[in-house]
N, C-alpha and C positions, 0 to 999 in steps of 0.2 A: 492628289498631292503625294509623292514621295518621301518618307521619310530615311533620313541616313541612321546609318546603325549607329547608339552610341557610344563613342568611344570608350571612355571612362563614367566611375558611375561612382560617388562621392559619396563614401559612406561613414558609418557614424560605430560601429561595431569593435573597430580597432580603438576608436577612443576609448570607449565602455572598456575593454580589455583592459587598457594602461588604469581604467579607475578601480577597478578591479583588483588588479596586482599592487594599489599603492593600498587599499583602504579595505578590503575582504576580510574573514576572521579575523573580528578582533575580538570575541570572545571565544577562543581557542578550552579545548579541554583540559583542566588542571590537572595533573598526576603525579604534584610533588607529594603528595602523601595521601590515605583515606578521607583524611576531615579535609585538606584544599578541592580534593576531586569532589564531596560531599558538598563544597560550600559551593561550588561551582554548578553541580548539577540543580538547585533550588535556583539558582539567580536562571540556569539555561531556560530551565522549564518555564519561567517565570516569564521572561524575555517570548519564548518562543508562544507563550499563551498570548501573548499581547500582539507579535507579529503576526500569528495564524488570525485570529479574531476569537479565539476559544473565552477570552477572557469577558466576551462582549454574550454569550452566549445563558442561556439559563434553561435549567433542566423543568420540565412537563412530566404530567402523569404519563407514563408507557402508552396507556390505554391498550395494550395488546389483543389484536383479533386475529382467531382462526380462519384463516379464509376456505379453506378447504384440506384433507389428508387421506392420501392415495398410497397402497402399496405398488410399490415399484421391483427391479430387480434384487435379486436374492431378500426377497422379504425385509429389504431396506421401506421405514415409510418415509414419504416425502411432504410433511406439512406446509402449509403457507401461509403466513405469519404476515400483518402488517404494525408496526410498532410506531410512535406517534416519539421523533426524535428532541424535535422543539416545537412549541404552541404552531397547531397546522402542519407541520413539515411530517410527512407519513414516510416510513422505509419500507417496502416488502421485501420479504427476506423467503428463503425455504430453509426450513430445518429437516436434516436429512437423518432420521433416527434408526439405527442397526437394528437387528432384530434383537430381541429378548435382553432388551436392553432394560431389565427389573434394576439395576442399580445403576447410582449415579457415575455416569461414563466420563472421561475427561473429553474433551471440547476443544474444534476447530473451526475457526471463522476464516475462511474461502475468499480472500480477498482478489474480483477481475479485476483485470485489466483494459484496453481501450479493445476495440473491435474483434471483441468474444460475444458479443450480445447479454453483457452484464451475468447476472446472475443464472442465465439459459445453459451458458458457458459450463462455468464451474459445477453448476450441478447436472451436465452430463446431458443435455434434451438434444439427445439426436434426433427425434422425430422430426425436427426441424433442418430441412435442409442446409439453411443456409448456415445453422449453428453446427452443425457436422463439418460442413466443412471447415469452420473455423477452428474447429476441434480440436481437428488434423493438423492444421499450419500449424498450430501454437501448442498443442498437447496441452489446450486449457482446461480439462475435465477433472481437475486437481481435487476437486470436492466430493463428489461422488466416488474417486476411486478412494481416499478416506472413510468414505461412510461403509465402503467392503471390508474397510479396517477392522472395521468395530469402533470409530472415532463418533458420536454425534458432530455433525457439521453443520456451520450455518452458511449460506451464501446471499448474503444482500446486495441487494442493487444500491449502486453508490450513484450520489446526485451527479446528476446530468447521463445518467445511462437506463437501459433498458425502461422500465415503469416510471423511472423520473425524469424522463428528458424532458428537456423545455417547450417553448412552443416552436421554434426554429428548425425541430426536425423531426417531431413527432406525427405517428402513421406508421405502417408500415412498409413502404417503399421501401425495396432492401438498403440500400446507402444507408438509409435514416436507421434501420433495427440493428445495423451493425455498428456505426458510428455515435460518437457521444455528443450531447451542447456545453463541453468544458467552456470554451471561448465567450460563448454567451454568458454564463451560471458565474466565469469567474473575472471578467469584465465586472458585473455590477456589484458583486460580492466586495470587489479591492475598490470600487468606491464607497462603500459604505464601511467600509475599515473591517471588512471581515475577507476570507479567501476560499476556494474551494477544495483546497490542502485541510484547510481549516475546519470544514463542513464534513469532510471524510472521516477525520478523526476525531470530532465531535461523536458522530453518529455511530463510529463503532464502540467507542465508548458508551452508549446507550445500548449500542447489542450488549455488550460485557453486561450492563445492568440488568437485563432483559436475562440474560443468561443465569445471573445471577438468581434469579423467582425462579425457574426452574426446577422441579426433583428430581430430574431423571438426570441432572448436568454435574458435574464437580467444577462448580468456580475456582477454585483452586488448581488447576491444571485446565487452563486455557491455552492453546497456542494460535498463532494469524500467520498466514505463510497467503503470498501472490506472485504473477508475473507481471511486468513489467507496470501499468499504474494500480494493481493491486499490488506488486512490491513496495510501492512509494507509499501506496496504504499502512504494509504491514513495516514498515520502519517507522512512520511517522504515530502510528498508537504504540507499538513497542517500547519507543522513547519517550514517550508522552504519559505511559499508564503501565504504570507496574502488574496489575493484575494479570498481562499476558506475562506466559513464561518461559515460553519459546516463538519464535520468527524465524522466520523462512523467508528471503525476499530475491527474489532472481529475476535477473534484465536489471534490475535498477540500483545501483551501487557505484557510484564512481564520482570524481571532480565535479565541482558544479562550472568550474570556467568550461572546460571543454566539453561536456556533454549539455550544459542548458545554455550557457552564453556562445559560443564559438557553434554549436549547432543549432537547427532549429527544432523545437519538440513541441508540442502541446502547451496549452496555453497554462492549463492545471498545476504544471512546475513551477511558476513565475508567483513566488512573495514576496510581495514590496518588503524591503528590508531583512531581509535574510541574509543576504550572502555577506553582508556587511560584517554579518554576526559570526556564522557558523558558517562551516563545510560539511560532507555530509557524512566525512569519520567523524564529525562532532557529535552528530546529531545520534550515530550507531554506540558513540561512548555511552551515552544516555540508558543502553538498554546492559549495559554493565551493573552485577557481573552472570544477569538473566542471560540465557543460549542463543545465540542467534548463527545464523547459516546463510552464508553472501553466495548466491549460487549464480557462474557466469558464464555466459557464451563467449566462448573464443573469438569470433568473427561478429558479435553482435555490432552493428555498427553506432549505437546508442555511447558506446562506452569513447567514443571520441575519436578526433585524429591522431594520437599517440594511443590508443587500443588499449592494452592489458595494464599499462605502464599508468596511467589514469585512475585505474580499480584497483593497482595492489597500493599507491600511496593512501589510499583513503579507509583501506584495512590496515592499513600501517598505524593511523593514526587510533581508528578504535581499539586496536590490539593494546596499545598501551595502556589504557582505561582495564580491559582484563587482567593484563600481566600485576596491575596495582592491585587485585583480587586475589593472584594466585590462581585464576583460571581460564587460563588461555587452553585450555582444552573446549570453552565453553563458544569461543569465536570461531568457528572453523569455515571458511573459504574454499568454493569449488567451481574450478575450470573446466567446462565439459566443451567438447566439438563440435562446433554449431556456431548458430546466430539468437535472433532474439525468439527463445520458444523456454517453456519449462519442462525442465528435465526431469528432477525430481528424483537420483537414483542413489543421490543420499539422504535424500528426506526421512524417508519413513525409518531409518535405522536415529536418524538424526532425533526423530520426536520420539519414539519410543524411548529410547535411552534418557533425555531430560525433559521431559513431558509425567 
């Protein structure tokens, strides 16, 4: 049987846009004054805990176990950690500790991204082929070059990557050790009124506690810095939990119409009921008037069909939540040349200075 090509193809994406533009933020960031911006941030967090599922959520003994701890380069040790986030849900993490690290150091939590191989990524396991090369594309080794610092770092595998994938693509087949089960993990998660935005930031929240028992660690000088759905991570705890006090989030910063509605992206982006609420300068007001650093690829193609124009309106709007502080030196934005990879070549001036 022949088929003809089809002509026209009848779609439903431009409606969503018109409902979008009539009905989106409508809880916009307040900056008529400290106490509106103040009243506004309880009601956000509030809202956003019910639309993540955070509110549905209840915290467990850590039970934290050492799994193993290995010296590695420059007398960095690399432990590994699996900490018990909610009743059964296990995280393994590696804590990557500097040497002669006799006092409590301040703290980085290593937030991957999608096809880094989770936590393999960020803490640097080139022995692994296929994580070298991933390395390379993305300059995802963000973790490990931290722990050179002198920083303790943690890098935990977030649900549906590396040790928690689902059963949909678990093994090692390379596809399956590079790629995540967001799709699967966050399908049945938004049926049960919970999401896997939700489960990210749950769980780092539980590292911060985990962090917290620690003697070698300074709670008090935490920072979360990622690329691309490790930046979605380290935005969405930043806003959520004051105890970070620096973020770093790079690739992931921009309009929610043209980068998650108008494009197609992972399934992980998609909160019933969000966009209704906030954009995603709202969500960056939240980490006001704590440091945070929007790091961007020129050419990434994430950031939309209008490009740069898309990422400066959405710094536009968090900046005002600063200026209401008096610390707009604390919001700083960086355009580097490139696509979607982490650069990183204002960070570490960035975390030192408010860290």
């Amino acid at each position: 049987m022949n088929i003809k090509p089809t002509p026209k193809y009848y779609t439903s994406i431009g409606s969503l846009c018109d409902i979008f533009d009539r009905e989106a933020r409508q809880m916009p960031v307040q900056t008529q004054s400290v106490d509106a911006y103040n009243t506004w941030k309880i009601a956000a967090r509030a809202k956003l805990s019910d639309i993540l599922g955070l509110s549905l959520m209840q915290k467990c003994d850590l039970q934290p176990l050492l799994l193993s701890s290995k010296q590695i380069e420059c007398d960095i040790i690399r432990e590994k950690w699996l900490i018990q986030t909610e009743k059964d849900v296990w995280m393994p993490l590696y804590a990557l500790i500097p040497p002669d690290a006799n006092e409590k150091t301040p703290c980085i939590i290593a937030a991957h991204g999608h096809v880094i191989c989770g936590k393999l990524g960020t803490s640097g396991r080139r022995e692994f082929a296929v994580v070298d090369r991933q390395i390379d594309v993305y300059n995802a080794d963000y973790g490990i070059k931290y722990a050179r610092q002198g920083y303790t770092v943690f890098c935990p595998d977030a649900r549906a990557f590396g040790e928690r994938r689902e059963i949909t693509r678990q093994g090692e087949r390379e596809d399956f050790f590079i790629c995540c089960t967001c799709e699967y993990l966050n399908n049945i998660a938004i049926a049960m009124g919970r999401s896997l935005t939700g489960f990210w930031t749950w769980d780092l929240m539980r590292l911060i506690d985990f962090i917290e028992t620690r003697n070698d660690c300074d709670a008090s000088r935490i920072a979360c810095l990622g690329l691309s759905g490790g930046g979605a991570q380290t935005l969405w705890i930043s806003a959520m939990d004051d105890r970070i006090k620096c973020g770093i989030t790079s690739g992931y910063f921009y309009g929610i119409k043209d980068s998650l509605l108008k494009l197609p992206n992972c399934s992980c982006n998609y909160i019933p009921g969000l966009w209704r609420e906030l954009d995603m300068g709202d969500i960056a007001a939240l980490i006001a008037p704590r440091s945070f650093l929007v790091e961007t690829g020129s050419d990434d193609g994430l950031n939309g069909e209008r490009g740069l124009a898309n990422v400066y309106e959405q710094v536009d709007i968090a900046r005002i939540a600063y200026d209401l502080f008096g610390a707009g030196d604390r919001l700083v934005h960086i355009v580097e040349e490139g696509g979607h990879k982490w650069f990183g070549n204002k960070s570490a001036g960035f975390i030192g200075q408010w860290l």
